[in-house]
N, CA, C and O atoms as a Tinker XYZ file with bonds, in Angstrom:
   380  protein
     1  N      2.810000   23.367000   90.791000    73     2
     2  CA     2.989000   24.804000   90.871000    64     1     3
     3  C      3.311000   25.327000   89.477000    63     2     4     5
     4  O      4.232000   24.773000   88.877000    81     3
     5  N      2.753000   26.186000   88.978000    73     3     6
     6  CA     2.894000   27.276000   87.747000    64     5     7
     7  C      3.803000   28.061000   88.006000    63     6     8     9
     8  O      4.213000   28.404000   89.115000    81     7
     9  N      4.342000   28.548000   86.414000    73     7    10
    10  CA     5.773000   29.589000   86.840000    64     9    11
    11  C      4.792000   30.934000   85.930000    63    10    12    13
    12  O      4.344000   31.029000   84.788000    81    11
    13  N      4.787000   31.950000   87.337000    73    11    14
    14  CA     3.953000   33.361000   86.698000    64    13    15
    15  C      5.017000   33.725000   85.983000    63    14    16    17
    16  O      4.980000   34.066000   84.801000    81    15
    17  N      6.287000   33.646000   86.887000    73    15    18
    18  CA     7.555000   34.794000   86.123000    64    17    19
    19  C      8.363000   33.798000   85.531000    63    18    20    21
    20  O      7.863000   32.673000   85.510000    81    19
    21  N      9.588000   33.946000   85.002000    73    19    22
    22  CA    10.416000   33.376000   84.505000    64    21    23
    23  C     11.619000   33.664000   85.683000    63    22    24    25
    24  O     12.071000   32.637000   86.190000    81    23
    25  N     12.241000   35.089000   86.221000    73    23    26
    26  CA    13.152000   35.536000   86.396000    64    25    27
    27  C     12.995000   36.758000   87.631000    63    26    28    29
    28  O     13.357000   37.778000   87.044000    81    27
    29  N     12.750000   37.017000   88.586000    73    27    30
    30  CA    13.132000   38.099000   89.198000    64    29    31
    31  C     14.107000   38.885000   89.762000    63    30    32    33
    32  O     14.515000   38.424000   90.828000    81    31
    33  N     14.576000   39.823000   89.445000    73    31    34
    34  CA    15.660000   40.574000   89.650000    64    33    35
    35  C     15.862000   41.215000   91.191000    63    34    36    37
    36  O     14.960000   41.119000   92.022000    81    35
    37  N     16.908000   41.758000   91.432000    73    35    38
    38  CA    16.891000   42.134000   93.065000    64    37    39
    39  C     16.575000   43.796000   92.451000    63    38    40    41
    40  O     16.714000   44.677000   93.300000    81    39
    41  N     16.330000   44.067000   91.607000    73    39    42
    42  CA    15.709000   45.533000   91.267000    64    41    43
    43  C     14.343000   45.226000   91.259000    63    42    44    45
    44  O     13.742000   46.300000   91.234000    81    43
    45  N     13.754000   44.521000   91.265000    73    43    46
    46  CA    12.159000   43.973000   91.017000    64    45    47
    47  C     12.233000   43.918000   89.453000    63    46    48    49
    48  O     11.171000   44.366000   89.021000    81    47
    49  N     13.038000   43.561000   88.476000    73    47    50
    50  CA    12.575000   43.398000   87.825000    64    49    51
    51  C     11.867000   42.295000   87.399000    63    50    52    53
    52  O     12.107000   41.360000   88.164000    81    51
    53  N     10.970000   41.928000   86.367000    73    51    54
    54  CA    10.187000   40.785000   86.101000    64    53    55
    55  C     10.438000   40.396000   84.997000    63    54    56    57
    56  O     10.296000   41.179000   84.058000    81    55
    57  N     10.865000   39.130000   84.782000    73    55    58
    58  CA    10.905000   38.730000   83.094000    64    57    59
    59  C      9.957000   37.756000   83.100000    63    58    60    61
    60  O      9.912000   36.890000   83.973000    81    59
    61  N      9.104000   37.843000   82.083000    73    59    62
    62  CA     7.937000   36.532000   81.722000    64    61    63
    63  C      8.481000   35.955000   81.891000    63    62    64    65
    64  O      9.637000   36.195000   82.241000    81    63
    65  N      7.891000   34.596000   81.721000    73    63    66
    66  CA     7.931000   33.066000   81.338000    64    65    67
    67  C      8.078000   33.070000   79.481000    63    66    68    69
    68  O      7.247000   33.826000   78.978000    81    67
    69  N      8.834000   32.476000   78.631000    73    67    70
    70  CA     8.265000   32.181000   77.761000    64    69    71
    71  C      7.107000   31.105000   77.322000    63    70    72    73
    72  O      6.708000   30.111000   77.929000    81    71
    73  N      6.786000   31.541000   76.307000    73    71    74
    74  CA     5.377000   30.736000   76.025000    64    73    75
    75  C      5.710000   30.236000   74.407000    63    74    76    77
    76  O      4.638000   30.142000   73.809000    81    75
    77  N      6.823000   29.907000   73.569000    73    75    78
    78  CA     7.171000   29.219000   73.166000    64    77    79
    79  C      6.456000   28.167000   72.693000    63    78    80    81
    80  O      5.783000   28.158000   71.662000    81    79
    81  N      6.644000   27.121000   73.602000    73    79    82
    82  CA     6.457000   25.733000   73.905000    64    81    83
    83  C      4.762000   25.915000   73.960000    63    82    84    85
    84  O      4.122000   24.904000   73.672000    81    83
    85  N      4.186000   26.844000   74.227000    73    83    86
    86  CA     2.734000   26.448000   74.871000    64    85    87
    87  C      2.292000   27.131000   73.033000    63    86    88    89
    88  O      1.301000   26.563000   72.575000    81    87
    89  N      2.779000   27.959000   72.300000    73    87    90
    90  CA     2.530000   28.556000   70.696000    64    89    91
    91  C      2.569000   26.720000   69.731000    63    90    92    93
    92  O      1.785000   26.326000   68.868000    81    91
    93  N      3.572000   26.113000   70.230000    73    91    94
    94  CA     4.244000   24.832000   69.442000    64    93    95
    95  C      3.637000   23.881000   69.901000    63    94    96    97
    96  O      3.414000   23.037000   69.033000    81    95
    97  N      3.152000   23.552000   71.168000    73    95    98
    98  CA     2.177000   22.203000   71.643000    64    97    99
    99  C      1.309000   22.324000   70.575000    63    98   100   101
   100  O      2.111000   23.195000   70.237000    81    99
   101  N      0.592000   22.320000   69.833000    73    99   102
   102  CA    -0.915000   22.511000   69.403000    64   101   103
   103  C     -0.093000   21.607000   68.301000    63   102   104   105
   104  O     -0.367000   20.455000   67.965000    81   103
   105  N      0.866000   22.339000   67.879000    73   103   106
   106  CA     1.365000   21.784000   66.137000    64   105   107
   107  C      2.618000   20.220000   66.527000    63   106   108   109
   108  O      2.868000   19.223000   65.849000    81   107
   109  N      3.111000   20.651000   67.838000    73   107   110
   110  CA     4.124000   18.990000   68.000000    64   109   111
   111  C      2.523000   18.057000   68.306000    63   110   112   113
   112  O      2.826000   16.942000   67.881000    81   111
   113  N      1.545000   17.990000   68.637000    73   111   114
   114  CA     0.615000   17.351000   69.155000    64   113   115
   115  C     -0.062000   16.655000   67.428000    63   114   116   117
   116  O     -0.398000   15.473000   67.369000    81   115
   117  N     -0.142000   17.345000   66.490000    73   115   118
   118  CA    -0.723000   17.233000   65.388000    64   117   119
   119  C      0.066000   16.152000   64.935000    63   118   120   121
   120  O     -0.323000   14.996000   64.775000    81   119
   121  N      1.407000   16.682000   64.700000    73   119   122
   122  CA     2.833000   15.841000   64.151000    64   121   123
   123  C      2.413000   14.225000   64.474000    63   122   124   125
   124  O      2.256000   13.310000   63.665000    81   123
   125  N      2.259000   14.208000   66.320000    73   123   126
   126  CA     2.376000   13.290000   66.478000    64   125   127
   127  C      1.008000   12.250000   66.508000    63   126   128   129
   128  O      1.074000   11.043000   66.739000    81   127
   129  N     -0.107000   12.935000   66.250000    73   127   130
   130  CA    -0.853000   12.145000   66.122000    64   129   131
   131  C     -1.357000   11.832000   64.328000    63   130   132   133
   132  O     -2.328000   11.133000   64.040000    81   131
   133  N     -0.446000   12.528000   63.282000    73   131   134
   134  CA    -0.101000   12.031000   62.527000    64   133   135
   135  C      0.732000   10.800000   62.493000    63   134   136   137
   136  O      0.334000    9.741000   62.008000    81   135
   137  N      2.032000   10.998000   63.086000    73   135   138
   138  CA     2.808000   10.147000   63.016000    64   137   139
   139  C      2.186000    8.521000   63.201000    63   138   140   141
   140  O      2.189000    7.531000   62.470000    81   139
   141  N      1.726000    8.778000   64.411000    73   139   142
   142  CA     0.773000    7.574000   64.870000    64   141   143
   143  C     -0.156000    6.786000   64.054000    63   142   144   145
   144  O     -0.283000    5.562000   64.035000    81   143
   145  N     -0.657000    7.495000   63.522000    73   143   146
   146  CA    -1.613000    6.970000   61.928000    64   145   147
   147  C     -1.055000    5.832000   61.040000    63   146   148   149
   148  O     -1.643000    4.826000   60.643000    81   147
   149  N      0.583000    6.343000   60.761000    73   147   150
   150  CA     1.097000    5.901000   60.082000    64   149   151
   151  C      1.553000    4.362000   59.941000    63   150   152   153
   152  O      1.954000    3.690000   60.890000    81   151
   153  N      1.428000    3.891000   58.579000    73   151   154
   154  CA     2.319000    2.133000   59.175000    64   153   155
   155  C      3.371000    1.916000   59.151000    63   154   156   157
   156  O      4.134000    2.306000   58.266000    81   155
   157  N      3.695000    1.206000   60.165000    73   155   158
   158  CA     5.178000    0.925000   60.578000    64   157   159
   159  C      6.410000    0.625000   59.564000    63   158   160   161
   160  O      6.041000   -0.447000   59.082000    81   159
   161  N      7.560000    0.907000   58.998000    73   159   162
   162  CA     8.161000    0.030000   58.403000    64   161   163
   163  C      8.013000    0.990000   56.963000    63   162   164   165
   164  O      8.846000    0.899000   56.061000    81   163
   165  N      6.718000    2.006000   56.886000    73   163   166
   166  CA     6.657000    2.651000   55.574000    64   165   167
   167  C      7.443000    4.092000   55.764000    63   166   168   169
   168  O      7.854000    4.586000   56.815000    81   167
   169  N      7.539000    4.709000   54.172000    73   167   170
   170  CA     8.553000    5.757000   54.210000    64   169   171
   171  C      7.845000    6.853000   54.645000    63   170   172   173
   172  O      8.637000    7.632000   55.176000    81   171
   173  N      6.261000    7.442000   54.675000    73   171   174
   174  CA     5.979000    8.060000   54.982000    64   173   175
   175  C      5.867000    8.222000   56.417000    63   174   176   177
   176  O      5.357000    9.239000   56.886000    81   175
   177  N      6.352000    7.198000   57.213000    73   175   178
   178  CA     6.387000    7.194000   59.123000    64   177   179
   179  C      7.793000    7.488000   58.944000    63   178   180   181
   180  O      8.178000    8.335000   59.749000    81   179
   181  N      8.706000    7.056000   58.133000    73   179   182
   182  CA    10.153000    8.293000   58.235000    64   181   183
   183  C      9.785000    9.380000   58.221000    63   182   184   185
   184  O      9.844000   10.163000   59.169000    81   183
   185  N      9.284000    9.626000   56.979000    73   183   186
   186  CA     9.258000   11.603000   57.217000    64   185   187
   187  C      8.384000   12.174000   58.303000    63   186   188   189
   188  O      8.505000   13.314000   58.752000    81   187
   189  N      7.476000   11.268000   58.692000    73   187   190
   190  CA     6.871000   12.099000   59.824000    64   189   191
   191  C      7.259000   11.856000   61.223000    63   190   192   193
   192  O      6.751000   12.430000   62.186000    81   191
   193  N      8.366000   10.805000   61.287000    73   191   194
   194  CA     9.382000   10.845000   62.315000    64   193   195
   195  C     10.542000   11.806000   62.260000    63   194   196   197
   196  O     11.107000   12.167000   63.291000    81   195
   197  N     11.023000   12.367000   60.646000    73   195   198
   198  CA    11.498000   13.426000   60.929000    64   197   199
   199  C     10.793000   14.493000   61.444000    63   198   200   201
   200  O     11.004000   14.844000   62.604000    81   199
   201  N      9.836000   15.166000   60.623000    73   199   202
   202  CA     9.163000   15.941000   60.967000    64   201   203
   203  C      9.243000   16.456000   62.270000    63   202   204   205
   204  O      9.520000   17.586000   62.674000    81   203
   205  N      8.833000   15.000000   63.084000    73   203   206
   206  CA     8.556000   15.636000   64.667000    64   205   207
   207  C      9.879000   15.967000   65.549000    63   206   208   209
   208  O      9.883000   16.753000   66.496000    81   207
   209  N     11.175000   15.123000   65.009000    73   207   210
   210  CA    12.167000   15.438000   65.503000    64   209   211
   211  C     12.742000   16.734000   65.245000    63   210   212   213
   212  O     13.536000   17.235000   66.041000    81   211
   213  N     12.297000   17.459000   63.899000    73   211   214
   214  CA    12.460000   18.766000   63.646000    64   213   215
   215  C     12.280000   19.737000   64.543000    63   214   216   217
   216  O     13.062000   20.564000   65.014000    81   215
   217  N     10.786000   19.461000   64.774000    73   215   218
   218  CA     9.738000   20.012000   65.842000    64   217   219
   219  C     10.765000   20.704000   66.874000    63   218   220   221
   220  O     11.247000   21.794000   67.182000    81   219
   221  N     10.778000   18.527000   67.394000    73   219   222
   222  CA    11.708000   19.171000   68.920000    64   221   223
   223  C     12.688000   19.968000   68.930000    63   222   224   225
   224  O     12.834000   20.906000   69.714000    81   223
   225  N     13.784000   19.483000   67.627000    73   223   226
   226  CA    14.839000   20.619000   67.573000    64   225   227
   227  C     14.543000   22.360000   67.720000    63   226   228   229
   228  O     14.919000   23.355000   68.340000    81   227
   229  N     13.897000   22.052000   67.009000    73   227   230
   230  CA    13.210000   23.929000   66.912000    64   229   231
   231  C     13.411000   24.632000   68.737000    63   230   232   233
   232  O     14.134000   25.463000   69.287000    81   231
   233  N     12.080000   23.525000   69.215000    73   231   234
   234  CA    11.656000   23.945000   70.348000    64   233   235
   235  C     12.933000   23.876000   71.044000    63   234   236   237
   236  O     12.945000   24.928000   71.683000    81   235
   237  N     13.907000   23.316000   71.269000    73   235   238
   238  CA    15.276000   23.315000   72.113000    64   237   239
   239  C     16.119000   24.084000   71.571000    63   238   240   241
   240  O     16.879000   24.576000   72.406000    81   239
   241  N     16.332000   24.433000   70.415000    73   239   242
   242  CA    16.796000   25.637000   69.935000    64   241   243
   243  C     16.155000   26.911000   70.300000    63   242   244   245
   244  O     16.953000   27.739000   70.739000    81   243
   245  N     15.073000   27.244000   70.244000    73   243   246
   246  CA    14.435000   28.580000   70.850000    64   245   247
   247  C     14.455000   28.512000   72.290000    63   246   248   249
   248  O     14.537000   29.631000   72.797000    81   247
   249  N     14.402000   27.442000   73.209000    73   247   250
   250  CA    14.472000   27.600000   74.528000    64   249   251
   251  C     16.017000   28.130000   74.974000    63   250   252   253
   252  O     16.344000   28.897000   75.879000    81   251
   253  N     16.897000   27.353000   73.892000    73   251   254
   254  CA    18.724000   27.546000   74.465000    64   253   255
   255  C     18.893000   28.997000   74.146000    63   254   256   257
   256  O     19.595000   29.696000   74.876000    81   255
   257  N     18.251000   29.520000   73.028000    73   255   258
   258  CA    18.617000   31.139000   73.021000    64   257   259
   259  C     17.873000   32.274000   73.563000    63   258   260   261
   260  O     18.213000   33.456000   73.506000    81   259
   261  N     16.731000   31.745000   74.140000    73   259   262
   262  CA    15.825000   32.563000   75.119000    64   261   263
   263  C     17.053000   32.665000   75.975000    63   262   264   265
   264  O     17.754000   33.677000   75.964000    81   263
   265  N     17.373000   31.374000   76.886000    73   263   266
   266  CA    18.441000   31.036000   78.044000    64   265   267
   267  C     19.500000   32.144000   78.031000    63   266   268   269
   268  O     19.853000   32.833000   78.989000    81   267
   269  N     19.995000   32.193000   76.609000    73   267   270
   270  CA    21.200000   32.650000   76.630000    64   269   271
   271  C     20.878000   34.604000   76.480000    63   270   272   273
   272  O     21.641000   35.529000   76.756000    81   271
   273  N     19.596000   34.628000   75.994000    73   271   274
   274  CA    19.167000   36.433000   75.837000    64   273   275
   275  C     19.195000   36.775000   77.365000    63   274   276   277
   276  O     19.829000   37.695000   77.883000    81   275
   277  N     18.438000   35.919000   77.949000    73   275   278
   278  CA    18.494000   36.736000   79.668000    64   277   279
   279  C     19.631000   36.461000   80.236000    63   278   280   281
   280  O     19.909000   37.211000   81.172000    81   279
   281  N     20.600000   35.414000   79.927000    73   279   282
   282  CA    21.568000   35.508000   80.731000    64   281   283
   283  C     22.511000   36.538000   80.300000    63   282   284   285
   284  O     23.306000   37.107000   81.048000    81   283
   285  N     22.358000   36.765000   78.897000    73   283   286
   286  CA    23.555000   38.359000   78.564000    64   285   287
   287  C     22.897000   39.740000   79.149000    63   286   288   289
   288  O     23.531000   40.678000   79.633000    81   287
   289  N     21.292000   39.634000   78.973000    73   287   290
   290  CA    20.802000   40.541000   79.579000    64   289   291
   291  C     21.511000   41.271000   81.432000    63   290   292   293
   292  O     21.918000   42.345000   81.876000    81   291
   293  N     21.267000   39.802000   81.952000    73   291   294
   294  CA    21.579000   39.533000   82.868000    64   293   295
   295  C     22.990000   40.380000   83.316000    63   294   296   297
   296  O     22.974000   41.321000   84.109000    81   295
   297  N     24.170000   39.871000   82.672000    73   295   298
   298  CA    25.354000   39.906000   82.895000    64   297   299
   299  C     25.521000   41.190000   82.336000    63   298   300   301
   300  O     26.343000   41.760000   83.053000    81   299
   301  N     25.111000   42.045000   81.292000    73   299   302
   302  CA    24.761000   42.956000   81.027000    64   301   303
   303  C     25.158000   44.193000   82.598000    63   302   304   305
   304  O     26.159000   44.838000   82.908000    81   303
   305  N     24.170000   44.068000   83.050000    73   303   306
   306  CA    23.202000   45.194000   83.976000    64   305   307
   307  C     23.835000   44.908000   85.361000    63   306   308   309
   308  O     23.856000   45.839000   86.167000    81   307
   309  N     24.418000   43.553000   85.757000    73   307   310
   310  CA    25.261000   43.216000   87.069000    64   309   311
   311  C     26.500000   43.093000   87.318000    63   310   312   313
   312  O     27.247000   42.921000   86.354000    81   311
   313  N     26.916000   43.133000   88.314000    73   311   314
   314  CA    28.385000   42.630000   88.958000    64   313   315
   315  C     28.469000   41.385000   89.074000    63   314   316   317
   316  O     29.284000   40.568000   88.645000    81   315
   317  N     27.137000   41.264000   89.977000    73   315   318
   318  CA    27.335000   40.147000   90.501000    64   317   319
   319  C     25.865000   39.002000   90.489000    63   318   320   321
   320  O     24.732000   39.309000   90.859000    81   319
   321  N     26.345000   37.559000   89.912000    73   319   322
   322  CA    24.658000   37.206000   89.907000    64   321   323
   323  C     24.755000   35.888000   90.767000    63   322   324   325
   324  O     25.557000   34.965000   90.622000    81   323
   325  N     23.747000   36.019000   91.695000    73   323   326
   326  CA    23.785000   34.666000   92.660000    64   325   327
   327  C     22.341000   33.436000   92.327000    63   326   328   329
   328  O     21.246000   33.996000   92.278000    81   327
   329  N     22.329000   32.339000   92.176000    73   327   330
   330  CA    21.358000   31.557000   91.912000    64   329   331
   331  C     20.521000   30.608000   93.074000    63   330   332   333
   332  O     20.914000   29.515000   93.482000    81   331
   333  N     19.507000   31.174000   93.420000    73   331   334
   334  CA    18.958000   30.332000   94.607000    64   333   335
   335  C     18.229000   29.237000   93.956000    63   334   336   337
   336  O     17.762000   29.374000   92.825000    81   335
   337  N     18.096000   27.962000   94.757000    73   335   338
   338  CA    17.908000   26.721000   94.667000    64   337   339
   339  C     16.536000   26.568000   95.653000    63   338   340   341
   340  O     16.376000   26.363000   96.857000    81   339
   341  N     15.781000   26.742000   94.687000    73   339   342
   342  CA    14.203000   26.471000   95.820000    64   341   343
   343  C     13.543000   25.188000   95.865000    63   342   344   345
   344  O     12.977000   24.793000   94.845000    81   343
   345  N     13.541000   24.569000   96.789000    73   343   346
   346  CA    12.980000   23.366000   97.287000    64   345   347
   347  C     11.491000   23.180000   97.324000    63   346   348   349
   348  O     10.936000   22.966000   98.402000    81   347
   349  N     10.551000   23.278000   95.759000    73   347   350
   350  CA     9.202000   23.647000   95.691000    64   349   351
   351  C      8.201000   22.239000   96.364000    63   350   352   353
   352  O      7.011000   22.088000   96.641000    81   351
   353  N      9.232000   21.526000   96.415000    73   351   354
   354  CA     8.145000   20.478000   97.292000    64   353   355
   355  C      7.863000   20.546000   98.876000    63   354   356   357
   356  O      6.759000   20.047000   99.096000    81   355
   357  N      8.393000   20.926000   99.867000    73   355   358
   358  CA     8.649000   21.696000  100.687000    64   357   359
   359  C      7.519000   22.744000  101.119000    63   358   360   361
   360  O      6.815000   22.827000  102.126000    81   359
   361  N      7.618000   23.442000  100.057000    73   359   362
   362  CA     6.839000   24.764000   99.991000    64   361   363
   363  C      5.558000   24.363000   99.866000    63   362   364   365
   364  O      4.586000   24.872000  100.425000    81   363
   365  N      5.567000   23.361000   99.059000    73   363   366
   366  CA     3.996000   23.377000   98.615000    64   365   367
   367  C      3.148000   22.678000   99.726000    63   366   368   369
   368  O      1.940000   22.882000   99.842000    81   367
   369  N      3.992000   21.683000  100.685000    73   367   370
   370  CA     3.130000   21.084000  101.538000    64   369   371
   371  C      2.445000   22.451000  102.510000    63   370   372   373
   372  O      2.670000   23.656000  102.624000    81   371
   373  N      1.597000   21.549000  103.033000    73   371   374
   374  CA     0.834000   22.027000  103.878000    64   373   375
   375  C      0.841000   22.016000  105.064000    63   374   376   377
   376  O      0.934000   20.892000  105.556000    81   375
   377  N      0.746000   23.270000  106.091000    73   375   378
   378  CA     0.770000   23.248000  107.175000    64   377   379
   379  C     -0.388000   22.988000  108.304000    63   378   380
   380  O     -0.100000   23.015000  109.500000    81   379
């Protein structure tokens, strides 16, 4: 199952999905099939083992402060915020 939204509000509001991660696949994918090239044991498979660990940092850094924009958003605009727990395997079977 695909996520259309990120977030729906009990006002209807809609917050995307970010797309982040789907801008950065193209370039963590490069990294690593650089990395791979590389021979084992040499200094240039360090730096391109940093490199990619950079990468990830980035990408978990922009995901934790997306997290944290809608949740002030969030807390912002409500009293009160409740979190439902959806059981998508469930859903997806078939009747």
């Amino acid at each position: 199952m695909g996520l259309e939204k990120f977030l729906t509000t009990s006002q209807s509001e809609l917050i995307a999905r970010p797309k982040f991660f789907v801008e950065l696949q193209s370039k963590l994918r490069w990294l690593q099939q650089r990395l791979s090239k590389k021979q084992k044991g040499s200094k240039n498979r360090v730096k391109a083992i940093q490199k990619v660990a950079r990468l990830h940092e980035q990408i978990y850094n922009i995901r934790k402060n997306f997290h944290y924009q809608v949740a002030h958003h969030l807390c912002d605009q409500a009293n009160i915020i409740f979190a439902e727990d959806l059981n998508l395997k469930a859903m997806s079977r078939k009747i």
